[in-house]
ChimeraX commands (.cxc) that place a marker at each C-alpha (Angstrom):
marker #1 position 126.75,94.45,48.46 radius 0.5
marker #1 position 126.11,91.17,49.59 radius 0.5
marker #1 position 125.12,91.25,53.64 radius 0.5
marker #1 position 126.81,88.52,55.99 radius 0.5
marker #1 position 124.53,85.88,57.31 radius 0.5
marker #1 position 123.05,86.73,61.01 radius 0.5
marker #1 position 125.09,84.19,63.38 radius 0.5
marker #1 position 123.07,82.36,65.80 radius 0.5
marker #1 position 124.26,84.17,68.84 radius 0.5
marker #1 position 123.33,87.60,67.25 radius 0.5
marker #1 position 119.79,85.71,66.32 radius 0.5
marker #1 position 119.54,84.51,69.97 radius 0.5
marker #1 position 120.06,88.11,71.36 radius 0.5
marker #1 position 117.73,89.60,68.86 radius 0.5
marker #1 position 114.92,87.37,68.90 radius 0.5
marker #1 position 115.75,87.46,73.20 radius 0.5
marker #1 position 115.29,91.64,72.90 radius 0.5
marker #1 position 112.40,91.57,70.65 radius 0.5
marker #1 position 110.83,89.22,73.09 radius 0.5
marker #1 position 111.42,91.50,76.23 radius 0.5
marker #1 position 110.32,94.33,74.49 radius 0.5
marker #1 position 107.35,92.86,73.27 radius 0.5
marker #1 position 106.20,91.47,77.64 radius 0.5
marker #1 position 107.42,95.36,78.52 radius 0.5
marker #1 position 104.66,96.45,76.37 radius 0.5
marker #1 position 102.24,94.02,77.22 radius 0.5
marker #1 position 103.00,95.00,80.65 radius 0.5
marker #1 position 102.40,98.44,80.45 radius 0.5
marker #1 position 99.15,98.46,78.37 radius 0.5
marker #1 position 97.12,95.70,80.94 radius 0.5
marker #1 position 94.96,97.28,83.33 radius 0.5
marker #1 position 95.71,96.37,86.81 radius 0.5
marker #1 position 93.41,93.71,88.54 radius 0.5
marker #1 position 91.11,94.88,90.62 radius 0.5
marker #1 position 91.50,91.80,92.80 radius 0.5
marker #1 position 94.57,93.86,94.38 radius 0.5
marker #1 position 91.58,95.44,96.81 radius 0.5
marker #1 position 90.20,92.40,97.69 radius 0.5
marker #1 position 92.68,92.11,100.77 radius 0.5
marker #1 position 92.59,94.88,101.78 radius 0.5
marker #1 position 88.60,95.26,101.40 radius 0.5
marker #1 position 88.06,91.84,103.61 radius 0.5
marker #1 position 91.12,93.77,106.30 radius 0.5
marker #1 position 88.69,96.78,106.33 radius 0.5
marker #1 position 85.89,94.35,107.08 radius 0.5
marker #1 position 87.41,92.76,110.12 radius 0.5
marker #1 position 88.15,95.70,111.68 radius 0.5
marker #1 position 84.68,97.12,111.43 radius 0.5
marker #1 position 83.31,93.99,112.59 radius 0.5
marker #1 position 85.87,94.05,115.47 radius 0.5
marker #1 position 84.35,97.91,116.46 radius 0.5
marker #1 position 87.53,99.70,114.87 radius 0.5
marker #1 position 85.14,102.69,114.38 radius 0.5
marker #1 position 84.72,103.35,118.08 radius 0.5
marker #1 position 88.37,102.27,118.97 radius 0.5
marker #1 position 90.15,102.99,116.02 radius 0.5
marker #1 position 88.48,105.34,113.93 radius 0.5
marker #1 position 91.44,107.31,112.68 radius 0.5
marker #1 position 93.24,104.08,111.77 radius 0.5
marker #1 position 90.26,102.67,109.81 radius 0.5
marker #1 position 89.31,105.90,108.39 radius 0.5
marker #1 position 93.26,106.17,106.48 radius 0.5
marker #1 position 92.59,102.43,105.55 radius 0.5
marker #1 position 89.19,103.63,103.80 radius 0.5
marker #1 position 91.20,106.55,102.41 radius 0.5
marker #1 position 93.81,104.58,100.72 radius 0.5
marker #1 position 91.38,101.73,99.51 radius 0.5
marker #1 position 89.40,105.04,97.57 radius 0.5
marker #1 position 92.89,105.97,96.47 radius 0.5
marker #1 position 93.77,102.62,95.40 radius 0.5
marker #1 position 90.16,102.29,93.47 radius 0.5
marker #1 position 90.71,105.77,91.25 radius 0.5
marker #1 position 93.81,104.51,90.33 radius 0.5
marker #1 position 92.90,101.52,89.20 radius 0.5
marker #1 position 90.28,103.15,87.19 radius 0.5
marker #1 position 93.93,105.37,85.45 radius 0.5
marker #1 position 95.18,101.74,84.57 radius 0.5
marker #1 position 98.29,102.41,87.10 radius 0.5
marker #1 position 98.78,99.06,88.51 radius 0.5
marker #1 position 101.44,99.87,90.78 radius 0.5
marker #1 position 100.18,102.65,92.55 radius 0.5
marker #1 position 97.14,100.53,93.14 radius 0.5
marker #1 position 99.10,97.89,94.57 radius 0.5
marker #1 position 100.86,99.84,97.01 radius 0.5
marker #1 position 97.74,101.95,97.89 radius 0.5
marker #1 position 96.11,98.76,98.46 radius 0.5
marker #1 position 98.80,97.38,100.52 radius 0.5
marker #1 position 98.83,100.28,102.23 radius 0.5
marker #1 position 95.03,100.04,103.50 radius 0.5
marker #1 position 95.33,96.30,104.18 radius 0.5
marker #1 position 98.23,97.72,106.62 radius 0.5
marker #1 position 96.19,100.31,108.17 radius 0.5
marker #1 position 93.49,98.09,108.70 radius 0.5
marker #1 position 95.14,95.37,110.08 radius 0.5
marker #1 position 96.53,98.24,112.48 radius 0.5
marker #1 position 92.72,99.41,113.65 radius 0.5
marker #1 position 92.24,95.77,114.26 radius 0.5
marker #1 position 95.03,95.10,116.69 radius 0.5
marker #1 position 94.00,98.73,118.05 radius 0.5
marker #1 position 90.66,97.74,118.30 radius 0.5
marker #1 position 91.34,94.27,120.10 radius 0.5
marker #1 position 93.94,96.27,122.53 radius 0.5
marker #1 position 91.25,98.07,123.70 radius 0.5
marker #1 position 88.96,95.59,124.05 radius 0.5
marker #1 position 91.62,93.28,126.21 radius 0.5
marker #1 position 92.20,96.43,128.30 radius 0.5
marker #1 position 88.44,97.32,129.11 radius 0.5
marker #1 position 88.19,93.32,129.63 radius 0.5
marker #1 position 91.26,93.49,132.13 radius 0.5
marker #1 position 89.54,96.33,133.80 radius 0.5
marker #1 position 86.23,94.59,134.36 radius 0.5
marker #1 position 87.98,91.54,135.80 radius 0.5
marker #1 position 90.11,93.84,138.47 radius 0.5
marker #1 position 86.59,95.32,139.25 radius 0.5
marker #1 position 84.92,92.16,139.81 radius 0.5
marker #1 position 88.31,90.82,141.75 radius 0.5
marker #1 position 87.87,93.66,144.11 radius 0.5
marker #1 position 83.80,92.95,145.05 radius 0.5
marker #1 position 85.08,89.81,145.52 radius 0.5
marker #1 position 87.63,90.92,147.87 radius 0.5
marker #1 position 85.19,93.43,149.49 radius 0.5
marker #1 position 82.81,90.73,149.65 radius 0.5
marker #1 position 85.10,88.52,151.05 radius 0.5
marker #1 position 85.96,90.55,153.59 radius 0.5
marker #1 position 82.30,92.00,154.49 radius 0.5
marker #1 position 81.44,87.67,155.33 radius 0.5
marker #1 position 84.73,86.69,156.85 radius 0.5
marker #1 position 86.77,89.73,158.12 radius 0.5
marker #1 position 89.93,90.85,156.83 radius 0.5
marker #1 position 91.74,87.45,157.91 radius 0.5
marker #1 position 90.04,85.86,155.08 radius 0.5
marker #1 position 92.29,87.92,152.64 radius 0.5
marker #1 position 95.93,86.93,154.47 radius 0.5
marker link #1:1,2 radius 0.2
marker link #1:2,3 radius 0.2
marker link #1:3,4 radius 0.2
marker link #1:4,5 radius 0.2
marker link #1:5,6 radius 0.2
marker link #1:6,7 radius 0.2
marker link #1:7,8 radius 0.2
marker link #1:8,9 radius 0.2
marker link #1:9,10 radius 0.2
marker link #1:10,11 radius 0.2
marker link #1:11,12 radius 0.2
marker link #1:12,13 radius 0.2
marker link #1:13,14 radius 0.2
marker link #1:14,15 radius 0.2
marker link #1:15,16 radius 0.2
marker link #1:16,17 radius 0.2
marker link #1:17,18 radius 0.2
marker link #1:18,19 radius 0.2
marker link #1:19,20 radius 0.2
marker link #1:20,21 radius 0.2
marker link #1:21,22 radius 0.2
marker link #1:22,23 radius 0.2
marker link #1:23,24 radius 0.2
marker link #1:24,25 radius 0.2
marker link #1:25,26 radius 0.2
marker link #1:26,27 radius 0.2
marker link #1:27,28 radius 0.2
marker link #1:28,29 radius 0.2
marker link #1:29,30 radius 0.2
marker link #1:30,31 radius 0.2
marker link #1:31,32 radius 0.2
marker link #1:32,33 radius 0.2
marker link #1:33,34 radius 0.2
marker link #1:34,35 radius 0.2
marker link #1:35,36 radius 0.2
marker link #1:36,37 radius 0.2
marker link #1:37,38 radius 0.2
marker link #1:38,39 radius 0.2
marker link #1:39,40 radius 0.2
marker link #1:40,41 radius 0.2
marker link #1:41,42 radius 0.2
marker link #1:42,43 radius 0.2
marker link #1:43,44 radius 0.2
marker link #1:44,45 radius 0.2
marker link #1:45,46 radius 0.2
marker link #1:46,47 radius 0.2
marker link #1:47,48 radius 0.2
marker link #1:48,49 radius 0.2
marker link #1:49,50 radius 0.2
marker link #1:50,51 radius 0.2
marker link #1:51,52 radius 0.2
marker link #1:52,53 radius 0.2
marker link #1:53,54 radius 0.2
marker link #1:54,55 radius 0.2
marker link #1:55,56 radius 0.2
marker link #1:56,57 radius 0.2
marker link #1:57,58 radius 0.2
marker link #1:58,59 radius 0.2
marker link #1:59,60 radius 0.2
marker link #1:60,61 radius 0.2
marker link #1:61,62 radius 0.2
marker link #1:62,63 radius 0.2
marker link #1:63,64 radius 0.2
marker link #1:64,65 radius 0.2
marker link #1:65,66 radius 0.2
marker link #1:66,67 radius 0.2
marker link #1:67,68 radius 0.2
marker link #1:68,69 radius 0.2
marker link #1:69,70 radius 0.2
marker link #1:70,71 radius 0.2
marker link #1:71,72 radius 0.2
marker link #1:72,73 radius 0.2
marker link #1:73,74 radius 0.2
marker link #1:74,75 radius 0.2
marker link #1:75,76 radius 0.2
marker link #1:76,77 radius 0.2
marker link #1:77,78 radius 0.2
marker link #1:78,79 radius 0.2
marker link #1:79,80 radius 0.2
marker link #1:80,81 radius 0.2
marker link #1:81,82 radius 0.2
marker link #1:82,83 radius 0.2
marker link #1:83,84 radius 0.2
marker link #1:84,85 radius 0.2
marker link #1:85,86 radius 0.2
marker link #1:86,87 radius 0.2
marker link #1:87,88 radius 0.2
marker link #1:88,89 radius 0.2
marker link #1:89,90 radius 0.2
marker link #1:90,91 radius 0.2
marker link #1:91,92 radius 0.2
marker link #1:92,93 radius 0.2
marker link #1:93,94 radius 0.2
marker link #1:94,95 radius 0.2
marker link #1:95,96 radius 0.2
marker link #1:96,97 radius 0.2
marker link #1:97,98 radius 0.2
marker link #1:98,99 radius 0.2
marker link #1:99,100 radius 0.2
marker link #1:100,101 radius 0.2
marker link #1:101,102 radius 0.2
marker link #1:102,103 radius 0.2
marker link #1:103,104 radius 0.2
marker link #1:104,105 radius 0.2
marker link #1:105,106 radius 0.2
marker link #1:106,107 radius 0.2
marker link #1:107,108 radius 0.2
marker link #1:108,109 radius 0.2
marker link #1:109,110 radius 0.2
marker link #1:110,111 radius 0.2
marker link #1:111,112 radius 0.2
marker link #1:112,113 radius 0.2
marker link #1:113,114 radius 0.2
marker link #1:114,115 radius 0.2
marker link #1:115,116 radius 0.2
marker link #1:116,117 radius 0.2
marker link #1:117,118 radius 0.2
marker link #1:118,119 radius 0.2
marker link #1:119,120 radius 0.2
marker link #1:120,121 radius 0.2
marker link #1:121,122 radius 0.2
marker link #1:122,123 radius 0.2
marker link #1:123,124 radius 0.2
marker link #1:124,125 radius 0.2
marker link #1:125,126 radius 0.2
marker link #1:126,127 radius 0.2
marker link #1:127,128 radius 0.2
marker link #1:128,129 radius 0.2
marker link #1:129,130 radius 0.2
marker link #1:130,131 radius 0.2
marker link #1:131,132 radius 0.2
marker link #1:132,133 radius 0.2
view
């Protein structure tokens, strides 16, 4: 039995499916790059260099948590849990950083309110207490 000649919009579809089932399959057998850590790797760094472990140690120790996470499964070739672990840790570093520097700007608001008030004290010792009105 003779078989009818493929038209070209059943070739166009088929050649279109082959195609998108051959990229699936590429997709799923690449390993994931390990360049995903790099982010959040350099976040981590910041916020140790900031002094996230003594102001944010929690914060950067869930950030070093995930990045291990994120490592192992890179190592089980699952590319998208390593992306969002990653993601994850850049987030939780970024959040011991601005932790970190919150702390910092309060113990730096603190020492100037000190220093404000020798002033004042000292102001007061050398002039009286009309120098403050």
């Amino acid at each position: 039995m003779p078989t009818a000649p493929m038209n070209c919009r059943t070739l166009s579809r088929t050649v279109l499916l082959a195609l998108a089932a051959l990229l699936a399959a590429a997709c799923a057998t690449m390993p994931p790059d390990p360049r995903v850590l790099d982010n959040a790797r350099n976040a981590i760094g910041q916020a140790e260099a900031a002094g996230a472990s003594e102001y944010a140690p929690l914060e950067l120790r869930f950030a070093r948590e995930r990045l291990n996470s994120a490592r192992f499964e890179i190592e089980r070739n699952n590319a998208a849990a390593a992306r969002r672990l990653a993601d994850e840790a850049e987030i939780e570093a970024q959040l011991a950083l601005a932790r970190t520097q919150a702390a910092l700007t309060r113990a730096d608001l603190a020492q100037r309110e000190r220093n404000l008030e020798q002033l004042k004290a000292d102001l007061v010792e050398a002039f009286g207490r009309e120098a403050l009105e």
